[in-house]
C-alpha positions as MATLAB code, in Angstrom:
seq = 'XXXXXXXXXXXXXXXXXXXXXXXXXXXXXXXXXXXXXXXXXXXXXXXXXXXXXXXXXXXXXXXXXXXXXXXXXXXXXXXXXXXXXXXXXXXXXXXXXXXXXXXXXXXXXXXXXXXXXXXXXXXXXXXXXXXXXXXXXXXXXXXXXXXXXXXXXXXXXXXXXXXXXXXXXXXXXXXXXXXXXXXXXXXXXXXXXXXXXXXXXXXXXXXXXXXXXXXXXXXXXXXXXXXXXXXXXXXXXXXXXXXXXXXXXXXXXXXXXXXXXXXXXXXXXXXXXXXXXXXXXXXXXXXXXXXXXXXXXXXXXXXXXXXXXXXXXXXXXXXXXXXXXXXXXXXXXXXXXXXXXXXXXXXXXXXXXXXXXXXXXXXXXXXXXXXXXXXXXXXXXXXXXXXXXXXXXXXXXXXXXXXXXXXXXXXXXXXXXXXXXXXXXXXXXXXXXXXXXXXXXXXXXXXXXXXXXXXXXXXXXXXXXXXXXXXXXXXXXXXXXXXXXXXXXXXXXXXXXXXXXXXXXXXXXXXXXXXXXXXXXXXXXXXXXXXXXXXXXXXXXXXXXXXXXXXXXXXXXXXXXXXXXXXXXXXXXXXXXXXXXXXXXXXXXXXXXXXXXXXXXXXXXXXXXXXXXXXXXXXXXXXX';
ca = [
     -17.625    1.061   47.133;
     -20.420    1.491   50.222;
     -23.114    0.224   48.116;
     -21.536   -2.979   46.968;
     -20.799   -3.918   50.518;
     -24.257   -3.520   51.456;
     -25.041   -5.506   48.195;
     -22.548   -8.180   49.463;
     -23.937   -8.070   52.695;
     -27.683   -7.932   51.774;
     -27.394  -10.861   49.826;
     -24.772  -12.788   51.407;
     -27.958  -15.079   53.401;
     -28.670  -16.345   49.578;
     -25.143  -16.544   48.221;
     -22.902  -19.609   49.536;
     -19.284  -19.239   50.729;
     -17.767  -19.877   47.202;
     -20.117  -17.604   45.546;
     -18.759  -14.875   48.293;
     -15.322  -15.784   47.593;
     -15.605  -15.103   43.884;
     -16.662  -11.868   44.365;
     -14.348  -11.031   46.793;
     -11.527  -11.983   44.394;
     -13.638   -9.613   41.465;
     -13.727   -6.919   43.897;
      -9.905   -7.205   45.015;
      -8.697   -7.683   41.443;
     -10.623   -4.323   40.145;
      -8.986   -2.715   43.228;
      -5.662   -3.737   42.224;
      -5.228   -3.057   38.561;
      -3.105   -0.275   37.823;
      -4.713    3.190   37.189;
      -2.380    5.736   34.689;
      -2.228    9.122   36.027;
      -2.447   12.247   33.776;
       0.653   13.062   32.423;
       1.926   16.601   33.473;
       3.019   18.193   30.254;
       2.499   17.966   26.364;
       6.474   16.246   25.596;
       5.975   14.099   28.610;
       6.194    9.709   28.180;
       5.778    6.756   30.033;
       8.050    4.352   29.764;
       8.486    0.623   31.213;
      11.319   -0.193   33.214;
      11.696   -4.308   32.962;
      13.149   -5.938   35.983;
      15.231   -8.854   34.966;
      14.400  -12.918   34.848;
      14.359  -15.977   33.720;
      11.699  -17.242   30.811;
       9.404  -18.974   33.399;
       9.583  -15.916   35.782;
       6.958  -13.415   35.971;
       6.755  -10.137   34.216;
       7.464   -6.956   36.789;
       7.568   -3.708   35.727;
       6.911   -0.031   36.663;
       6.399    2.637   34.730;
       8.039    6.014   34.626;
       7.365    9.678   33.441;
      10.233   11.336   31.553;
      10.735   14.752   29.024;
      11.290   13.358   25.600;
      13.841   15.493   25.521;
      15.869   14.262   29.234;
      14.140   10.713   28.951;
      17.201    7.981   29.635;
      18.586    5.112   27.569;
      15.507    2.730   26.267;
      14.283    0.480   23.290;
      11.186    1.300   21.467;
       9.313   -2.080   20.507;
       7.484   -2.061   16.805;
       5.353   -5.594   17.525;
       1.746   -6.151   16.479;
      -1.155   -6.014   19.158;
      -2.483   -9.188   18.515;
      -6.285  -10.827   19.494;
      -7.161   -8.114   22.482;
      -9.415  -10.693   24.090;
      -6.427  -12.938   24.465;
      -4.853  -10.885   27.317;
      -2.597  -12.343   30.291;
      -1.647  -10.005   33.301;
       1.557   -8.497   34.251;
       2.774   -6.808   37.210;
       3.061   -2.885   37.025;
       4.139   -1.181   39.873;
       2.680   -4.099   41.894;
      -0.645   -3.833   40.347;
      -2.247   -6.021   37.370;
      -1.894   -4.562   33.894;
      -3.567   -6.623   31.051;
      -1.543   -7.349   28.167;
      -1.899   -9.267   25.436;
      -0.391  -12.510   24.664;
       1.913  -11.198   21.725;
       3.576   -8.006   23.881;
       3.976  -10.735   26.746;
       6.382  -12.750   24.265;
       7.988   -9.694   23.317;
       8.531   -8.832   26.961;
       9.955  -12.590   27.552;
      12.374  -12.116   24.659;
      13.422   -8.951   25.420;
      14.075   -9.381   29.212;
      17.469   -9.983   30.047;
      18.253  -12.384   33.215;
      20.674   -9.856   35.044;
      19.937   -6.599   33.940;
      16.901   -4.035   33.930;
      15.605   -2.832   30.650;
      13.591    0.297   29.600;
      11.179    0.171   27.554;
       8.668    1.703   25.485;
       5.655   -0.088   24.024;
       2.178    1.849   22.714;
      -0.395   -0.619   24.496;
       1.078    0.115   28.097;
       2.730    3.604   27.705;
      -0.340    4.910   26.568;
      -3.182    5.201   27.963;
      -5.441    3.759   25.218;
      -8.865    4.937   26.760;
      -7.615    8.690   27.392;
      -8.122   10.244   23.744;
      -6.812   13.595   23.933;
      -3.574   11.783   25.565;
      -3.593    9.424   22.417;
      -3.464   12.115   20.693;
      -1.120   14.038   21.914;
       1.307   10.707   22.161;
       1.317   10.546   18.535;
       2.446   13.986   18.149;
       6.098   12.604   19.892;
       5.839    9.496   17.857;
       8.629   10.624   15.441;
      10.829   11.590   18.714;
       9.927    8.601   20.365;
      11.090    6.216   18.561;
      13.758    8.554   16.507;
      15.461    9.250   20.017;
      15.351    5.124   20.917;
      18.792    4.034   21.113;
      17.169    0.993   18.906;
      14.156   -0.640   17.859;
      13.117   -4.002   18.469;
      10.965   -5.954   15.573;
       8.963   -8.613   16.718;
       7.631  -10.589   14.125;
       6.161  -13.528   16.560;
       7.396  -16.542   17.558;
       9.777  -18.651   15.110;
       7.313  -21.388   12.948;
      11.293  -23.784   12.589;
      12.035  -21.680    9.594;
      13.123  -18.579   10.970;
      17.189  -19.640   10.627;
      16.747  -20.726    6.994;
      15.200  -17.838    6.143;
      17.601  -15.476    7.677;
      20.421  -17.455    5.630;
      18.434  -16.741    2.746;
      18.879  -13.154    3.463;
      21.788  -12.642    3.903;
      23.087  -14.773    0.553;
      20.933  -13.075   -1.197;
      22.491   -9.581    0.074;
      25.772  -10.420   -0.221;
      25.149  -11.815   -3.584;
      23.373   -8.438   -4.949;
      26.394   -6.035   -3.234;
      28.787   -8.056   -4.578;
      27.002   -7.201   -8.767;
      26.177   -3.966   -7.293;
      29.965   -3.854   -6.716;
      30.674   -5.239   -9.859;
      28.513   -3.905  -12.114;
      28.509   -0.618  -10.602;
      25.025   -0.254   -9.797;
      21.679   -2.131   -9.153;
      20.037   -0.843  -12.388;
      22.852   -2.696  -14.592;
      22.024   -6.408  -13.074;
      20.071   -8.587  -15.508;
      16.543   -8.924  -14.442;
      15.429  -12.513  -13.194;
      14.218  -14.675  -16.016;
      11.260  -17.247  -15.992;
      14.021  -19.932  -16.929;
      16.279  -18.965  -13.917;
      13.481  -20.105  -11.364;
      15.238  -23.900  -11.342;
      17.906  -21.824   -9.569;
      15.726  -21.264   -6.354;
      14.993  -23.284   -3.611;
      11.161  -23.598   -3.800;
      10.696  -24.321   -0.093;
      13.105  -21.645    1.189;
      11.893  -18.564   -0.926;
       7.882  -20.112    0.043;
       8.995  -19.722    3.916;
      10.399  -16.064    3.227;
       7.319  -15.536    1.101;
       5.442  -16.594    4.471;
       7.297  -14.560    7.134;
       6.924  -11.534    5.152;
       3.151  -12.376    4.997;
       3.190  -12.222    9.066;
       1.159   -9.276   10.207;
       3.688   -6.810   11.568;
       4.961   -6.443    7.640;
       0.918   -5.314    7.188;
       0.953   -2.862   10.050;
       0.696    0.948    8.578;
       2.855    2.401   12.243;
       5.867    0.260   10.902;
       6.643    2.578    8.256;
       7.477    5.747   10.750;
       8.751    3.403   13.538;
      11.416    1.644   11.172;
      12.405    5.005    8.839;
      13.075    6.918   12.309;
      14.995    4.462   14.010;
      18.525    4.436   14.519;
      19.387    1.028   14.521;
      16.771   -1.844   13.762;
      16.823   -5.285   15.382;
      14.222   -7.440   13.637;
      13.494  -10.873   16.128;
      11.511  -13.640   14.962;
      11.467  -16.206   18.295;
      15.386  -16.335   18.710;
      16.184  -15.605   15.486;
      17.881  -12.041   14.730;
      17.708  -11.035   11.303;
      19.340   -8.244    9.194;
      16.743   -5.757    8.577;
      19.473   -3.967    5.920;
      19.594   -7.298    4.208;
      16.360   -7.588    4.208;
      15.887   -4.719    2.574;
      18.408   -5.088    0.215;
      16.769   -8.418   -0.932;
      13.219   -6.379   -1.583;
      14.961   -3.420   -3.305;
      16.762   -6.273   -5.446;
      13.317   -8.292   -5.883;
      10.961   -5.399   -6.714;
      13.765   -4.092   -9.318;
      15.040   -7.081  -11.084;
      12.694  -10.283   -9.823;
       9.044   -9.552  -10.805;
       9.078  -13.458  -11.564;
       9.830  -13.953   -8.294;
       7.540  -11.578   -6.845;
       4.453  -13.675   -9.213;
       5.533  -16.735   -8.305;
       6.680  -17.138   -4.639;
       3.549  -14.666   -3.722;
       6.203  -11.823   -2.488;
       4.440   -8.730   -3.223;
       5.217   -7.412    0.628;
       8.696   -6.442   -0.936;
       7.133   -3.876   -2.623;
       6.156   -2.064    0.330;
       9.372   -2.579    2.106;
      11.267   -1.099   -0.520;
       9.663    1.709   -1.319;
       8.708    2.008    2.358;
      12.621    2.223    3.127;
      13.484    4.803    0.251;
      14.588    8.258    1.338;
      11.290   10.758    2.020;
      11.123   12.991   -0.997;
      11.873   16.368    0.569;
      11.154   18.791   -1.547;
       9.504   22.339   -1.510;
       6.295   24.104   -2.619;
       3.379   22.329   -3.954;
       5.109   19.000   -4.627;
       4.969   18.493   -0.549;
       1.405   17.105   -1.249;
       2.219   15.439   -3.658;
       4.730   13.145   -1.799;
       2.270   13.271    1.175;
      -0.322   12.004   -1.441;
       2.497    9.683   -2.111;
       3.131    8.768    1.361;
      -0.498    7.882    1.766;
      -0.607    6.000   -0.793;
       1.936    3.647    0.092;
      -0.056    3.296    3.403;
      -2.746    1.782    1.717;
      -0.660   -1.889    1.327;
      -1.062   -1.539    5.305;
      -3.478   -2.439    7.994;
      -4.432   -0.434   10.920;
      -7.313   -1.170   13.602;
      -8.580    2.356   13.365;
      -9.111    3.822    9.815;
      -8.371    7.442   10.830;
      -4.771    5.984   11.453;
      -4.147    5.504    7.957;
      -3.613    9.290    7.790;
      -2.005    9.748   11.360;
       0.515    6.696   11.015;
       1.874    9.368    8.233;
       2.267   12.488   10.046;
       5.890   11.838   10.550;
       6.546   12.135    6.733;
       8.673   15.336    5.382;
       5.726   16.202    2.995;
       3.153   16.243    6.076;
       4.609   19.183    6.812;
       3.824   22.608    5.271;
       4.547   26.036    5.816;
       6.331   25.078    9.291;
       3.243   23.039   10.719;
       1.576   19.884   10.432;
      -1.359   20.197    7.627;
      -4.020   18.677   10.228;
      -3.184   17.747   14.348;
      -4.570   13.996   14.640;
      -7.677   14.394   16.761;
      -9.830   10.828   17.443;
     -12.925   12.957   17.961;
     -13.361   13.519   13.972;
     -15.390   11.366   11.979;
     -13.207    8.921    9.169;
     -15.391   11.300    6.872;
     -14.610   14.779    8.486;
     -10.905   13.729    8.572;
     -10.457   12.034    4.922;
     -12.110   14.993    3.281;
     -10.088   17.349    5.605;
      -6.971   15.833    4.407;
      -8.342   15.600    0.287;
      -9.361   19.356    0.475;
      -5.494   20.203    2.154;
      -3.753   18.405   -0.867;
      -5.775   19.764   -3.618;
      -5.664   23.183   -2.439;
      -2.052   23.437   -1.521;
      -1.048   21.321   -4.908;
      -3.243   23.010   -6.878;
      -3.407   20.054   -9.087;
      -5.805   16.952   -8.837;
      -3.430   14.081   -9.059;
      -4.665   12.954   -6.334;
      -7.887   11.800   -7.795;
      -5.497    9.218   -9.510;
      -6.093    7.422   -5.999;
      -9.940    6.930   -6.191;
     -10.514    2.907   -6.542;
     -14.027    1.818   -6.371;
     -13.809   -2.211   -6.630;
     -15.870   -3.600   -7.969;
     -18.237   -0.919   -8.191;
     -19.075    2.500   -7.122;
     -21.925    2.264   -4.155;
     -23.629    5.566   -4.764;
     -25.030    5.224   -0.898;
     -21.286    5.419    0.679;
     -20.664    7.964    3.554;
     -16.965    9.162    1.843;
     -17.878   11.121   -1.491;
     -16.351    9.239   -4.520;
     -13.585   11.832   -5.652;
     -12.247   11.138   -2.070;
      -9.570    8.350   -1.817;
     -10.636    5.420    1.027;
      -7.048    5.507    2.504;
      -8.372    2.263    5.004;
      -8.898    0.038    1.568;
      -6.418   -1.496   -0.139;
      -5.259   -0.409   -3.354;
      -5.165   -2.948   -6.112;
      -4.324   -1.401   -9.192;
      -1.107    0.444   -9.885;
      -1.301    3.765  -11.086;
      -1.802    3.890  -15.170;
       0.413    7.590  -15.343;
       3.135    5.557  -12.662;
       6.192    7.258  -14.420;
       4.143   10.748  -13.802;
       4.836   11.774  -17.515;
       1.364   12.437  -18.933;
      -0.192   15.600  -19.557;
      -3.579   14.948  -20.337;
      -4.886   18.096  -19.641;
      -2.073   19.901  -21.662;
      -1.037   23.472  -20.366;
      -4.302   23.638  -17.956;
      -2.132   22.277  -15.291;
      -3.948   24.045  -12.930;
      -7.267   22.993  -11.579;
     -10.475   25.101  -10.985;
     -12.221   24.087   -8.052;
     -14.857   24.654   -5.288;
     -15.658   22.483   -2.162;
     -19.570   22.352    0.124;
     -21.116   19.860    1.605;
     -18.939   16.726    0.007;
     -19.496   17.690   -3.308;
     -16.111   18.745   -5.424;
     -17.087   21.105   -8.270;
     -14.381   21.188  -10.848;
     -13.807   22.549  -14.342;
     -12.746   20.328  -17.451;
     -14.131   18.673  -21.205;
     -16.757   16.077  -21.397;
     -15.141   14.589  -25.141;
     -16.775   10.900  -25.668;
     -18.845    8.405  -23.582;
     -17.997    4.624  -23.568;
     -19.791    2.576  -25.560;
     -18.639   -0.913  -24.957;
     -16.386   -2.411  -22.847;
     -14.724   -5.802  -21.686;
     -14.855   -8.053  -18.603;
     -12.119   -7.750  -15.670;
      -8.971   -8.337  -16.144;
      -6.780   -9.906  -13.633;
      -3.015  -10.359  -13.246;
      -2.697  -13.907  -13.907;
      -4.444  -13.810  -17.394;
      -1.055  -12.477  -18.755;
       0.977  -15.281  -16.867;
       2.874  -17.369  -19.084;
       3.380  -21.024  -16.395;
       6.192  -22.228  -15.697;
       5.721  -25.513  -17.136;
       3.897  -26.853  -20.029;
       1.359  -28.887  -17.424;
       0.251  -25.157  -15.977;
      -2.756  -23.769  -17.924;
      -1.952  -20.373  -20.472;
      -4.268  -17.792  -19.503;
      -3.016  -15.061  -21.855;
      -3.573  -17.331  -24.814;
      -7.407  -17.082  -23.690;
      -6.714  -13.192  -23.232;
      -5.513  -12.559  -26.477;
      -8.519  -14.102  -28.068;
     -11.170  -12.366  -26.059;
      -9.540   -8.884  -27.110;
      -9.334   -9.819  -30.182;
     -12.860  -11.287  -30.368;
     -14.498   -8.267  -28.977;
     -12.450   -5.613  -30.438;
     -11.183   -6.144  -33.315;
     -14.652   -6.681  -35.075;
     -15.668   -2.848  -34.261;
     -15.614   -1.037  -37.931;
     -13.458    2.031  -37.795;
     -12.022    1.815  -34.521;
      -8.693    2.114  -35.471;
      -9.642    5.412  -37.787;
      -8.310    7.595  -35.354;
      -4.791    5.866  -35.013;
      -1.700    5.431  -37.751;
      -0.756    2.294  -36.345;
      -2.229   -1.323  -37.020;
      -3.892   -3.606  -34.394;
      -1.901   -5.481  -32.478;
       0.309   -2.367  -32.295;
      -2.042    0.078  -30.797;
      -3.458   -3.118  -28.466;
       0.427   -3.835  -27.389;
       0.451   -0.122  -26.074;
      -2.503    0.174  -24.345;
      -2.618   -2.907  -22.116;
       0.943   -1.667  -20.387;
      -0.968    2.202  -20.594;
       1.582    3.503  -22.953;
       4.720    2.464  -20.073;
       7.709   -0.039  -20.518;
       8.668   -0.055  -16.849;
       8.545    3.488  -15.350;
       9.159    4.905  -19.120;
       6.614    6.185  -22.018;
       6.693    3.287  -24.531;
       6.599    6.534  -26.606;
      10.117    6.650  -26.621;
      11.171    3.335  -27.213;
       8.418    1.952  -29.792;
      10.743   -0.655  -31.561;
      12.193   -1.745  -27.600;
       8.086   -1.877  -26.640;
       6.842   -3.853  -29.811;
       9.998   -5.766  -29.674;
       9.062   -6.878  -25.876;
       5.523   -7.747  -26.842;
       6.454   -9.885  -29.834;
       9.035  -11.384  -27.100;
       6.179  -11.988  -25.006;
       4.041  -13.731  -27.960;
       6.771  -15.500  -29.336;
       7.358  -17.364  -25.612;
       3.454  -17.668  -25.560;
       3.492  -19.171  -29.179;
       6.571  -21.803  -27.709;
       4.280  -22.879  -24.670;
       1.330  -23.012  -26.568;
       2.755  -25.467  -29.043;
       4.556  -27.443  -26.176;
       1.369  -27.587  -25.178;
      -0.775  -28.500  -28.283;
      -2.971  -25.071  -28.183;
      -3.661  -23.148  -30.418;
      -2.632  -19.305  -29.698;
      -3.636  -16.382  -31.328;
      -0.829  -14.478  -32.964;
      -0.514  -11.707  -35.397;
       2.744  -12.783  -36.993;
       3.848  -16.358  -38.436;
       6.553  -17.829  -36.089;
       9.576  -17.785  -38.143;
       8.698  -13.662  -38.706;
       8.203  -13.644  -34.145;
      11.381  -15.310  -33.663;
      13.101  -12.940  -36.041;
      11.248   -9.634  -34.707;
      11.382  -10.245  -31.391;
      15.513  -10.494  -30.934;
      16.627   -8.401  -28.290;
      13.127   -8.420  -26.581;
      12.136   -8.780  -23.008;
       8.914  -10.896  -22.683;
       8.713  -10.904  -19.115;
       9.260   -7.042  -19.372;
       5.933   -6.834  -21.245;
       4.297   -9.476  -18.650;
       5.103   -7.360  -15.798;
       3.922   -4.091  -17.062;
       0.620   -5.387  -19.213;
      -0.515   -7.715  -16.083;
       0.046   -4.085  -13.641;
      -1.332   -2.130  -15.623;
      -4.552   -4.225  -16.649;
      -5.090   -6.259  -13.150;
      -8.785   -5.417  -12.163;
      -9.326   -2.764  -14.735;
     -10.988   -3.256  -18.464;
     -10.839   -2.673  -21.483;
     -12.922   -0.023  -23.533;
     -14.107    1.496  -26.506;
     -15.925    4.566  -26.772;
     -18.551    6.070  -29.313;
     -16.100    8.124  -31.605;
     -13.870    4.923  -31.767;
     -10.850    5.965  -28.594;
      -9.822    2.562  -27.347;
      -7.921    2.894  -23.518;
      -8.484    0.893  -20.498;
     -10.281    2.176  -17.543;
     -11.570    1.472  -14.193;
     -13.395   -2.049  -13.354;
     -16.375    0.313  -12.087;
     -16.718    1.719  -15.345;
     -20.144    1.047  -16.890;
     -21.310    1.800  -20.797;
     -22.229    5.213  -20.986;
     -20.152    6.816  -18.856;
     -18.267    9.914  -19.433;
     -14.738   10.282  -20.764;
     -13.408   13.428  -19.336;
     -10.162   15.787  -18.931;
     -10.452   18.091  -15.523;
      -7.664   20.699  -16.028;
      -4.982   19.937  -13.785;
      -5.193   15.877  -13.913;
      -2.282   14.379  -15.972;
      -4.693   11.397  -17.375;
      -8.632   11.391  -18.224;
     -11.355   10.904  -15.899;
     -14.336    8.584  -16.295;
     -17.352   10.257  -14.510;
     -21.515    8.753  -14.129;
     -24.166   10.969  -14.321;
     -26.276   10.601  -11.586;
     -28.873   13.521  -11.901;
     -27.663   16.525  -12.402;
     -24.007   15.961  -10.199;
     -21.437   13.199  -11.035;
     -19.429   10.178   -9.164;
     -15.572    9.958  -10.004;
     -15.940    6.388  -11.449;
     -11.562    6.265  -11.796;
      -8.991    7.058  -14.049;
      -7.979    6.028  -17.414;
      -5.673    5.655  -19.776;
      -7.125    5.988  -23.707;
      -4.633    6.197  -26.336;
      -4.752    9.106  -28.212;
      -5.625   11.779  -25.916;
      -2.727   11.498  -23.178;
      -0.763   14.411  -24.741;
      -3.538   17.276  -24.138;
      -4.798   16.931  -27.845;
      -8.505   17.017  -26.194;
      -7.722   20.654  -24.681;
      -6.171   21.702  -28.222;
      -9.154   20.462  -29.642;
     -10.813   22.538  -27.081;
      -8.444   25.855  -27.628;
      -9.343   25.826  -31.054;
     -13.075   26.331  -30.062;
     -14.440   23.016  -31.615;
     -15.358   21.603  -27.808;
     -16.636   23.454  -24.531;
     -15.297   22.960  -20.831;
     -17.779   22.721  -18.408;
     -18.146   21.816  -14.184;
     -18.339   18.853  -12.773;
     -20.322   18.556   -9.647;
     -19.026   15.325   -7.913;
     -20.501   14.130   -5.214;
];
């Protein structure tokens, strides 16, 4: 502080009075912001004690140091940073804190005019810049906001729909108890046809669809803030809103309303209700398999920091093995030291690689990436839904165990190199197998149909390994063998039926429409075969199953669908313990994991029988 007054004063001859001032006021304000001090043990917290006022008072605060275990009454807030260059200042313990603008409004709405609240809120109860503290604050995150007597949920400022929305809610909620009620359970209401969607509001379920595309539903922490609280107050401006409605209306929309999930743009409800399902806790080596799971789910959220795709987590059940946490979050590791830290952990302990079912490279593999391929990039996105989602195949047959080894980022594991591709289609995405609305809207699938058919059904002999004829063995493999969460396996006459639903629907529009659609059957014999069938049953599984993945055939003549990284002449594998078959790339003498697959045929372990009988060889994999 000596040498900038001697600065100042040096050079105060060449600077003018307002010049002075200015840094005077620089000086003073750097002086007065507030400085956290270390906290004194590993269970300690900060929290913020809110003095009361009116909306155009200003914020004051202080902040206080409590056990976790003896800290007093408060309310944890679950709220989304926001821009951190758009900061304001607050008062804390009379010196200036920065904050920024979106935990100011939270602090306006949650300050009450008479009375002081506690609070706790990560920006300001943590000291962001200390990382071993950051660290160790996550640690208590569970207790933190477990131990709140509630949780506030600020979604932002109300956009004037906030109120209609809420109604929306809670009529929906009360609607779907009262059938629950009735019908004595969720999985006995009729799913929501393409026909009902005259029944609902357009402009209502569009402003739901856009609050649940605010960012706090994106936010990766909200999964362990909202599962460990108590009670959950969800705020939007003034606006309250049920968060058990809420959840009630996704549970209800990602069971029974996939049309309303396509066309109001709601596929947020599938995080929240799965988000809000009971952890799976369970023992032995399916504990990293629901962490796995856990992760997985974490990938439909954002986070600022990659690494806190995995430490957002730590609170679930399955994170948990043999009394202790599998890894202690540490923000001095790498993203690649700690996502092939936490790969190695669940392949070891599961002793399985499932989890190589979460490898996406869209929309191709880049070969020069600093994460190895077989290792799952928790910070992106996940676009396609699992093929095996019902977790019934068994690919790899009795070898449910894998073989593996682990240096320097390259996986070595043992399985069957049994065909190569040999031709395969373009992308598909999830509104080719649309059927509109209304006869104005263009019919993708109609274009669909004709491009498989084009391109596959011309190959001689492909079908020599199947019993079944075309359309058949096509029907199967665009919804991976699944009618919901079930084999198709088991229900061939309820699958067919709901594809020949699903053309016959596509064969109405088309001629509403004056197109021509492709169609194995003559009308009359669709409308008779598909009674009882549920077209938008097929839509909903052929569109997940399919979206941003193609369509292949391979040299010996397997037909499946595979990975949109997948490239002709890559390698169709089984690696013993993997439920579904592996396409892999050569690239010298080691291999990249290009992604999963389903190919028809082969799902049952026949490749590893084939194998047992000594007519293949198993081999390693080196994949880097």
């Amino acid at each position: 502080m000596a040498s900038s007054s001697r600065l100042l004063s040096r050079t105060s001859d060449r600077l003018s009075s307002r010049d002075l001032d200015k840094l005077s006021t620089l000086r003073s304000a750097a002086n007065s912001r507030y400085q956290y001090k270390k906290l004194p043990n590993p269970d300690s917290i900060r929290l913020l004690t809110l003095l009361p006022g009116r909306e155009e008072d200003p914020l004051i605060c202080s902040l206080i140091v409590a056990d976790i275990a003896a800290a007093p009454t408060y309310a944890a807030i679950s709220y989304v940073w926001g821009d951190p260059k758009n900061t304001v200042m607050i008062t804390v313990d009379e010196k200036n804190q920065p904050v920024t603008v979106n935990l100011r409004d939270v602090f306006l709405r949650a300050r009450h005019e008479s009375n002081t609240r506690i609070l706790w809120a990560d920006a300001i109860c943590i000291n962001q810049e200390d990382l071993v503290e950051r660290a160790q604050q996550i640690r208590l995150m569970p207790s933190i906001f477990g131990n709140a007597e509630h949780v506030l949920a600020w979604l932002g400022k109300d956009d004037g729909d906030a109120e209609e929305v809420s109604t929306l809610i809670h009529e929906t909620a009360t609607s779907v108890l009262e059938q629950i009620k009735k019908l004595g359970g969720m999985e006995n209401m009729p799913e929501v046809q393409p026909d009902d969607l005259v029944r609902y509001n357009t402009s209502t379920w569009t402003s739901l669809a856009k609050m649940l595309n605010r960012p706090w539903f994106s936010r990766c922490w909200i999964v362990q803030e909202i599962c460990l609280a108590e009670i959950v107050i969800v705020l939007c401006g003034n606006t309250i809103i049920d968060w058990d409605e809420l959840i009630i209306l996704s549970g209800w929309v990602s069971s029974k309303g996939s049309v309303l999930q396509e066309y109001f743009d709601l596929a947020t409800v599938l995080s929240l209700s799965t988000m809000m399902l009971p952890y799976r806790i369970v023992t032995g080596q399916q504990r990293f398999e629901g962490f796995a799971g856990a992760l997985s789910r974490g990938r439909s959220y954002e986070a600022s920091d990659p690494r806190d795709h995995i430490y957002a987590f730590l609170s679930h059940p399955s994170a948990v093995w043999e009394g202790k946490l599998i890894l202690q979050p540490d923000y001095t590791k790498t993203v690649r030291e700690l996502y092939i830290e936490v790969a190695l952990q669940i392949l070891k302990s599961s002793g399985n690689l499932n989890l190589l079912t979460e490898v996406e490279h869209i929309p191709k593999v880049d070969l020069n990436s600093h994460i190895p391929s077989w290792i799952p990039q928790w910070d992106n996105r996940k676009r396609c839904s699992p093929l095996d989602r019902g977790f019934t195949y068994t690919a790899a047959g009795n070898e449910t165990h894998c073989e593996i080894a682990y240096s320097s980022g390259v996986l070595k594991a043992r399985g069957i190199r049994f065909d190569v591709v040999h031709e395969h289609s373009d992308t598909f995405f999830r509104r080719e197998f649309l059927i509109p609305r209304s006869d104005e809207e263009p019919i993708f699938a109609n274009g669909l149909l004709r491009r498989i058919r084009d391109q596959f059904y011309r190959v001689e002999g492909l079908l020599s390994i199947h019993s079944c004829n075309f359309w058949e063995t096509m029907s199967i493999i665009l919804t991976a063998g699944m009618i919901d969460l079930d084999p198709a396996e088991n229900n061939i006459s309820g699958h067919l039926a709901n594809f020949l639903a699903y053309l016959f629907e596509l064969y109405e529009r088309a001629l509403a429409g004056n197109t021509n659609v492709v169609c194995p059957n003559t009308f009359d014999d669709l409308r008779e075969s598909s009674q009882g069938g549920n077209w938008a049953r097929f839509m909903a599984d052929a569109s997940s199953t399919c979206h941003r993945r193609k369509l292949f055939y391979t040299q010996k003549g397997y037909i499946g669908v595979g990975p949109e990284a997948m490239e002709e002449g890559d390698l169709c594998c089984i690696l013993f313990g993997a439920r579904v078959p592996y396409i892999l790339r050569r690239v010298g003498h080691q291999c990249v994991l290009v992604g999963e697959s389903y190919i028809h045929g082969v799902m049952r372990g026949e490749i590893v029988d084939i194998w047992r009988n000594g007519d293949s060889e198993a081999e390693y994999f080196e994949l880097r």
